[in-house]
Structure formats: C-alpha cells, structure tokens
VEXLUMBA-606884 format. One line per 8 residues: for each residue x, z, y of C-alpha. Coordinates in nm, 3 decimals, m for minus. Each point is the difference from the previous one (the first is absolute). Last residue first. Layout:
residues N
X/Z/Y | ... .
This chain:
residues 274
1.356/m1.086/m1.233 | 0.041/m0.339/0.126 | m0.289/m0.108/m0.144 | m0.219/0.200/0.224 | 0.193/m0.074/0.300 | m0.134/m0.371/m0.026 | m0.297/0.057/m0.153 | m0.152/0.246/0.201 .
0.197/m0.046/0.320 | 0.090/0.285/0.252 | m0.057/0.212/m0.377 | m0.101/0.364/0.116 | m0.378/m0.122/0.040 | m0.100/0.387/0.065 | 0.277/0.270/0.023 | m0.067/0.303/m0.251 .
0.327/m0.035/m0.232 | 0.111/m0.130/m0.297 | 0.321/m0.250/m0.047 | 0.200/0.105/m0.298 | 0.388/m0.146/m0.061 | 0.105/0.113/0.298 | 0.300/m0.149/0.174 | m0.143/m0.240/0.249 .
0.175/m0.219/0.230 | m0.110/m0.327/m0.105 | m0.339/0.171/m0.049 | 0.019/0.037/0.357 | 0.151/m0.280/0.143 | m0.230/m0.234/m0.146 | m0.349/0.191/0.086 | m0.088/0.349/m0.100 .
m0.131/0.137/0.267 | m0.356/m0.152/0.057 | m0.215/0.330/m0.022 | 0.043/0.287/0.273 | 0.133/0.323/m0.115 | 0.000/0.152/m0.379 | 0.257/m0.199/m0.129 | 0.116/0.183/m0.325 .
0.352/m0.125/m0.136 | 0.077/0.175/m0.329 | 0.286/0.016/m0.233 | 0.261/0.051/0.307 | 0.343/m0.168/0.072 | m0.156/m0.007/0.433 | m0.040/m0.339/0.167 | m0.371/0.035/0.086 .
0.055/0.351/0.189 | 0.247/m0.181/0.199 | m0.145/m0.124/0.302 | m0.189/0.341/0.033 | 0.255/0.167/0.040 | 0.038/0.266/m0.304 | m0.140/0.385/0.018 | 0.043/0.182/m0.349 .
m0.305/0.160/m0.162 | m0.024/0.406/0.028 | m0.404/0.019/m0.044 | m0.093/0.214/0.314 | 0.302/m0.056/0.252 | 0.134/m0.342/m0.132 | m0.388/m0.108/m0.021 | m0.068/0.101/0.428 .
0.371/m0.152/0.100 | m0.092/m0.318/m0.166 | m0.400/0.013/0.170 | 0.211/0.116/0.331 | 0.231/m0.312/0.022 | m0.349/m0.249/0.030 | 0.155/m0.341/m0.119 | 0.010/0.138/m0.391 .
0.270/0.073/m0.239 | 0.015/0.231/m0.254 | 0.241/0.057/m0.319 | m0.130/0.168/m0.307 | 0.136/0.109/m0.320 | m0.266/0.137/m0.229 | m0.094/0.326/m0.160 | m0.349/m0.008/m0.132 .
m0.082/0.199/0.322 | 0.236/m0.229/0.240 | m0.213/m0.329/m0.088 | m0.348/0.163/0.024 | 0.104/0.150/0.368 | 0.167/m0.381/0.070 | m0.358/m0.130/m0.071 | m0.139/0.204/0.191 .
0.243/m0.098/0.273 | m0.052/m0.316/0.018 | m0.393/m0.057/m0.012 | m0.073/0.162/0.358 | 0.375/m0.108/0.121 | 0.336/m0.045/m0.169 | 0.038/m0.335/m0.008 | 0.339/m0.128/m0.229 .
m0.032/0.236/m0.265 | 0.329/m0.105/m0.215 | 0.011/0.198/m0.357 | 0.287/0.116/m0.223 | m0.120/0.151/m0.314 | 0.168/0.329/m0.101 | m0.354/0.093/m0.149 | m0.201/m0.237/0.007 .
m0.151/0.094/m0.315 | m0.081/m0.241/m0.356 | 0.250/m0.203/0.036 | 0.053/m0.354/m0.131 | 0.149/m0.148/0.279 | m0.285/m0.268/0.050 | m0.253/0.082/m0.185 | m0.017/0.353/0.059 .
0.152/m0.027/0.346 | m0.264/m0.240/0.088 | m0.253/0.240/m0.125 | 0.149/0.339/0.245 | m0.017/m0.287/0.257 | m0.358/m0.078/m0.035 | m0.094/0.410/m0.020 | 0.133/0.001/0.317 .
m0.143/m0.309/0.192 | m0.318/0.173/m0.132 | 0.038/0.370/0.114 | 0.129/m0.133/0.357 | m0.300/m0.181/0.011 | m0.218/0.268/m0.071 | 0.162/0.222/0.236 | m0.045/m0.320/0.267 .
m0.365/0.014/0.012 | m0.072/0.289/0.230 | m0.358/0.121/m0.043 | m0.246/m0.111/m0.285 | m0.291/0.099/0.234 | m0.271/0.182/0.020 | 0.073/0.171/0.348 | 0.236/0.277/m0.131 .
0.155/m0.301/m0.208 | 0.126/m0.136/0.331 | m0.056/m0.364/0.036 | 0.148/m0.260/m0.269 | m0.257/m0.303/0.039 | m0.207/m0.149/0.263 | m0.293/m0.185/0.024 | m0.224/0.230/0.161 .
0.048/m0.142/0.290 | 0.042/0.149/0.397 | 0.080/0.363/m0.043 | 0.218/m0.075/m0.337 | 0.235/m0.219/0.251 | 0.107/0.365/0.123 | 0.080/0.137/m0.366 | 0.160/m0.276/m0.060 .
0.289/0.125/0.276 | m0.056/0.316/m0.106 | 0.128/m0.110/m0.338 | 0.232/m0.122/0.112 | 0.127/m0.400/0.105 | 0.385/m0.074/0.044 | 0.001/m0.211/m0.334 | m0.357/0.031/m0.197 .
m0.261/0.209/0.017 | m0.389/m0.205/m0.074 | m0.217/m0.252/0.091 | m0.291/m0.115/m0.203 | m0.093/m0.338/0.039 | m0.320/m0.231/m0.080 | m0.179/0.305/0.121 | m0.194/m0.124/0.275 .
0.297/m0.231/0.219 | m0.116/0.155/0.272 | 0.124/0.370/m0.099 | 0.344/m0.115/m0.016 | m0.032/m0.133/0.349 | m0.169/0.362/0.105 | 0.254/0.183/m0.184 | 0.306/m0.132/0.167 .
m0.161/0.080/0.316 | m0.080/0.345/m0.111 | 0.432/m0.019/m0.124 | 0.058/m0.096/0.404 | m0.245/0.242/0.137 | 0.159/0.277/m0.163 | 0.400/m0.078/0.070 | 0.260/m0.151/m0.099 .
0.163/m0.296/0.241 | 0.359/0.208/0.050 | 0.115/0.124/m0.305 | m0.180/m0.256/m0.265 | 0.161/m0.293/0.188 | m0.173/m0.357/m0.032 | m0.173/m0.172/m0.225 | m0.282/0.143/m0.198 .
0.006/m0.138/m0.286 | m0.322/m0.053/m0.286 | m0.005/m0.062/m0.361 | m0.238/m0.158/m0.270 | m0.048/0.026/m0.354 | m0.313/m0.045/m0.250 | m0.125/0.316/m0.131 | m0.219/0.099/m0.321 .
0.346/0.140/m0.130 | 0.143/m0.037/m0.367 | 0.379/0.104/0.200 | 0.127/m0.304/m0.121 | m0.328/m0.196/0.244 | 0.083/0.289/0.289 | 0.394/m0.105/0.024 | m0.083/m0.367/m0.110 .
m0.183/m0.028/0.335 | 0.180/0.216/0.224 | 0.321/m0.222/m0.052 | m0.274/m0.272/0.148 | 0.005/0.226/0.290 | 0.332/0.117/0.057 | 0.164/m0.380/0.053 | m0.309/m0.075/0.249 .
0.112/0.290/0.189 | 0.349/m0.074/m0.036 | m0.026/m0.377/0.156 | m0.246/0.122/0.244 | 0.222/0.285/0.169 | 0.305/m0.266/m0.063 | m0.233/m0.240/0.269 | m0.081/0.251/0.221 .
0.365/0.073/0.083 | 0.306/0.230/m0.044 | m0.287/0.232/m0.158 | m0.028/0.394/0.118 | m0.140/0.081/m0.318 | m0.343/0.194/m0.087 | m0.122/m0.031/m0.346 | m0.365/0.005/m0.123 .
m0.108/0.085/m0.410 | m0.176/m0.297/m0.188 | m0.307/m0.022/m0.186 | m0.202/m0.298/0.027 | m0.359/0.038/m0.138 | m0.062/m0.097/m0.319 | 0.123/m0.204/m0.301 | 0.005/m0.339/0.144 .
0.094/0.111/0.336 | 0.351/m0.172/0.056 | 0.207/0.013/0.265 | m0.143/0.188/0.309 | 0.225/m0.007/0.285 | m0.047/0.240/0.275 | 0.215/m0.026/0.342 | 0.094/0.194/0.258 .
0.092/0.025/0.398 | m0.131/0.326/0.179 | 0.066/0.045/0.339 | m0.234/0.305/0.044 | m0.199/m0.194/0.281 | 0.112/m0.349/m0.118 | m0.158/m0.003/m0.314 | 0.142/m0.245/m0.268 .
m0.090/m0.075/m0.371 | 0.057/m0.323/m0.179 | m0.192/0.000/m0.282 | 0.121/m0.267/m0.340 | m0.239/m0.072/m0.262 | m0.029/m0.122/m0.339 | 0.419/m0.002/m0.046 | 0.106/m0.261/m0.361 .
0.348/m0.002/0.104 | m0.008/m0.323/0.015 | m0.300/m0.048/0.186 | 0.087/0.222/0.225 | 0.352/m0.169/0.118 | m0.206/m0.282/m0.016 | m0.238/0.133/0.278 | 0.279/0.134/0.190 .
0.182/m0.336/0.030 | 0.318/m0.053/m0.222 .
C-alpha cells in the first residue's frame, strides 16, 4: 500500500514531516480528522527501529485522537506528533523551540501536548515558539501534567469493569498486572494499592518497578511475563499494539483496561479474539 492510500484509508488530512539538521530533529505531525476543530493530540518521543514504524504509530495515534476528543463532547479533531529518536541524548531547548516552530506553521490546526518521554518542561519549551500547545505548568495558566488525570480515568474504568464483570463493588484483594509503569503507570498503581489491590509491575526501565515497589508495595515481574500472570486485570499502560496472537493466546485475565493507546496490534482481528 502506497502512502497516499495508506491515508486514504485511514481517513489522515495531512501528514508533516519535520527535520532540522542543526538540533537533529526528525518528527512527524499527522492530523486525522478536523471536522470538529482543531486537532488535538499530545507528542511522544521513541527511539523507532525505523521511520517507517514511527509513521505507522503516529498515524495509528491520531485517528485514536479523533474518537478520544469526539466521546469526550470536544470541539477538537485529533492529530499526533513523534519525535523519533532518543529522549536521553537529543533533548534539549533548541530542539523542543524547533519542535514549536513546525507546530507553529501549521496555524493552529494542531495543538501539541505531553505524551510518552515528553514533560512538561519539555512543552513548556515548544510554548516559546506557538501558542498551540496544551498541558504546561498550571503556575503559567496551564492545566499542567496530564497523566494524573489519566491515571484517575484508566482507574475509575477498571473499578467499572470489575463491577460488571466480577461483580464487586471494591478492588479490594483484586489482582492487577501494570505492565508500564511510567508518567500514567504509577498513578494508577497509587489508586490501585489505596482501595487495596494486588499489583505486579513490569516495565523496560528497572528503576520505574523498583520506584512503585518502594512507594506503593506492588510486586516486580519480568516484563515478558506480566501478560501471563492468573490475575483479574491486565492494564497495558506502555506502547499500543501488544496484544496480537501470542498475547491474548497467553493471557490469563479476564479484564483488559489500561492507559496504552491502540492496544489491539489488529482491531478486528485481536479484537475478536478477546
């Protein structure tokens, strides 16, 4: 499938490829769908295998940022941007001002916000080239740090599942897999532990599982078995496409609810599956 199909079926208005070679940054901005307003989509930084999976998940994120903001009863279309590359080594304040100017071209048909690997500072930084941005410090009129809020959500979704599901009205003594423990991730396991909940951790960065057994007193698990656990709850909170064949194959849970975006590798497909 050429690019321009690839578009057209997934119904994309407009695709920016970003690059400047002075603060090496490499990103791109898709706007999906405008209809109801300007696209709204937060900013992720990833150090991609290739440019190619970079556009497949950015183009992925941004039409999940359209029924996102049209559920929510939100004047916003969706859109997304990445930033490839990695978020230890390439940060820095001319490369989010340079993020800000090519967000700032586009005239307010996207607002950028926090997303994977990108702070609050970090937006804070593009804020001094566009005003289109979203999630900077309260202190500066912002709605600050988005994840809390996310974490609050994903929460209050699984305490419903479990409702309806196992027909309990407190998780209490409910067994739940975090597998991501980062910005959203561990609020979410804070909420978890207060009601009383089970939970095992597993994320690629060691000290994020080490940081929510010390404060919140969840179990560490490898994080190639997080998915297999005998547990009522699954919650992917890392990157989206996870739960392909082998995956739900192997899973034990008999709730999936977590943070990740696009968690099905296949909509249908996967979808059915479960």
């Amino acid at each position: 499938m050429t690019l321009f199909e690839n578009l057209s079926s997934m119904g994309h208005e407009q695709v920016v490829f970003c690059h400047d070679k002075a603060t090496g940054l490499k990103a791109i901005i898709a706007i999906h769908d405008t209809t109801l307003g300007p696209a709204l989509g937060g900013c992720r930084m990833w150090d991609y295998k290739s440019e190619e999976e970079a556009l497949r998940d950015v183009l992925r994120l941004s039409r999940g940022m359209t029924y996102k903001n049209a559920v929510s009863g939100l004047n916003l279309g969706g859109g997304k941007a990445v930033i490839i590359g990695d978020p230890r080594k390439l940060k820095s304040e001319a490369f989010f001002r340079t993020f800000g100017r090519f967000v700032n071209s586009l005239g307010g048909r996207y607002i950028t916000a926090e997303d994977v690997n990108i702070r609050v500072s970090d937006i804070e930084q593009v804020g001094l080239e566009t005003d289109f941005v979203a999630g900077i410090n309260s202190r500066a009129g912002g709605s600050g740090d988005p994840s809390p809020v996310t974490a609050w959500g994903v929460y209050q979704g699984i305490r419903s599942s479990v409702s309806y599901k196992l027909g309990r009205d407190s998780l209490r003594g409910i067994r739940v897999a975090v597998q991501g423990v980062g910005a959203v991730g561990s609020h979410l396991i804070e909420h978890l532990t207060a009601e009383g909940a089970k939970v095992f951790a597993a994320d690629i960065d060691q000290k994020k599982v080490e940081d929510v057994v010390k404060r919140f007193g969840a179990e560490a698990v490898a994080l190639d078995h997080i998915h297999k656990l005998d547990v009522d709850v699954f919650a992917p909170c890392a990157l989206g496409g996870f739960l392909d064949d082998r995956v739900v194959a192997e899973l034990k849970a008999s709730i999936v609810a977590g943070a990740a975006n696009n968690q099905l590798l296949d909509e249908e497909i996967h979808g059915n599956l479960l």
